[in-house]
C-alpha positions in Angstrom: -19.2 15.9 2.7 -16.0 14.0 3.2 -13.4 14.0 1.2 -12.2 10.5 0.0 -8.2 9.3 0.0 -6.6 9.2 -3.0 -4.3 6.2 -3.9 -1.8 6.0 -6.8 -1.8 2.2 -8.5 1.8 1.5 -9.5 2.9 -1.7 -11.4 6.3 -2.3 -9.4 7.7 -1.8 -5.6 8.4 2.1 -5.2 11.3 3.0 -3.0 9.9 6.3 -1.5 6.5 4.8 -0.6 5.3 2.6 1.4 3.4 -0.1 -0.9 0.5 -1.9 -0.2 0.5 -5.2 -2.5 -3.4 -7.1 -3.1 -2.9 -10.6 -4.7 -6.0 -13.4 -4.8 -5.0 -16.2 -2.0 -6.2 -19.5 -1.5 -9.2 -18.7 0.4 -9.8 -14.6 0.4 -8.1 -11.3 -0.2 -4.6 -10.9 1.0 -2.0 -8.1 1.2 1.3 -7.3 2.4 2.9 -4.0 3.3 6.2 -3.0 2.5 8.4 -0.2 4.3 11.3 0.6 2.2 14.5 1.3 3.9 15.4 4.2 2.0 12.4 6.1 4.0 13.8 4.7 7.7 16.0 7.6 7.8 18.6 5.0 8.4 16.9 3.0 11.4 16.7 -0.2 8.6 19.5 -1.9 7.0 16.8 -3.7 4.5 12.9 -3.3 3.5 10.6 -4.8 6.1 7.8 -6.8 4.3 4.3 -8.0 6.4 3.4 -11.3 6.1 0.1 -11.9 4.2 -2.8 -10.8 6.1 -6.6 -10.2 5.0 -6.7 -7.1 2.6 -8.6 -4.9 4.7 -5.8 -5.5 7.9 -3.6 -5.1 4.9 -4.9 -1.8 4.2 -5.8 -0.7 7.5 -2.0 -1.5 8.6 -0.2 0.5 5.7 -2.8 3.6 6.4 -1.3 3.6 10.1 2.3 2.9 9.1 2.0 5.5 6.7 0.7 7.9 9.1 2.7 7.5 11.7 6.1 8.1 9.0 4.4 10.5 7.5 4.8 9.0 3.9 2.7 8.3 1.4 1.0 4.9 0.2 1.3 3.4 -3.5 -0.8 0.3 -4.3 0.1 -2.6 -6.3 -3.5 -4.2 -7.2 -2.8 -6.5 -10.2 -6.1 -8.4 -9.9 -8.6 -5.6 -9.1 -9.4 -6.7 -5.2 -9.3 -2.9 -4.2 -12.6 -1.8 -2.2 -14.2 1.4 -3.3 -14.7 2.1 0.4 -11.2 2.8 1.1 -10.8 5.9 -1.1 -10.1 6.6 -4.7 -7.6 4.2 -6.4 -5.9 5.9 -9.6 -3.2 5.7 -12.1 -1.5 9.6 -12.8 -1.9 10.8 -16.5 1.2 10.4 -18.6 2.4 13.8 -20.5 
């Protein structure tokens, strides 16, 4: 059996992670992707931010960005468009 991926929800831009932002557009589903500078190891002055694309490019984009830096993804999904076939979107338990 596969095991799915796991995918914390956050409520604002984190700067260790890249974050994967869902929003409603005019027509469908959009996202855009944002690598944080901090995490360049110093090859960016400033965050690099993806235009809007379809949310599943969106999402397929950040998974191979993330990958290929080896960091992790955070998801900023304010009006619930995340697809149960992606993996596991949750929120961490507070102590």
């Amino acid at each position: 059996m596969a095991v799915k991926n796991r995918f914390e929800q956050v409520d604002e831009l984190q700067d260790d992670a890249i974050t994967l932002c869902l929003k409603k557009g005019p027509v469908e589903s959009v996202g855009t992707v944002r690598f944080p500078a901090a995490v360049s190891g110093g090859h960016l002055q400033q965050d690099q931010i993806s235009q809007d694309l379809p949310a599943v490019d969106a999402f397929r984009s950040a998974v191979r960005l993330a990958n290929s830096a080896k960091i992790p993804i955070v998801v900023m999904d304010p009006d619930a468009l995340w697809q149960a076939e992606w993996g596991e979107l949750y929120r961490p338990i507070e102590p």
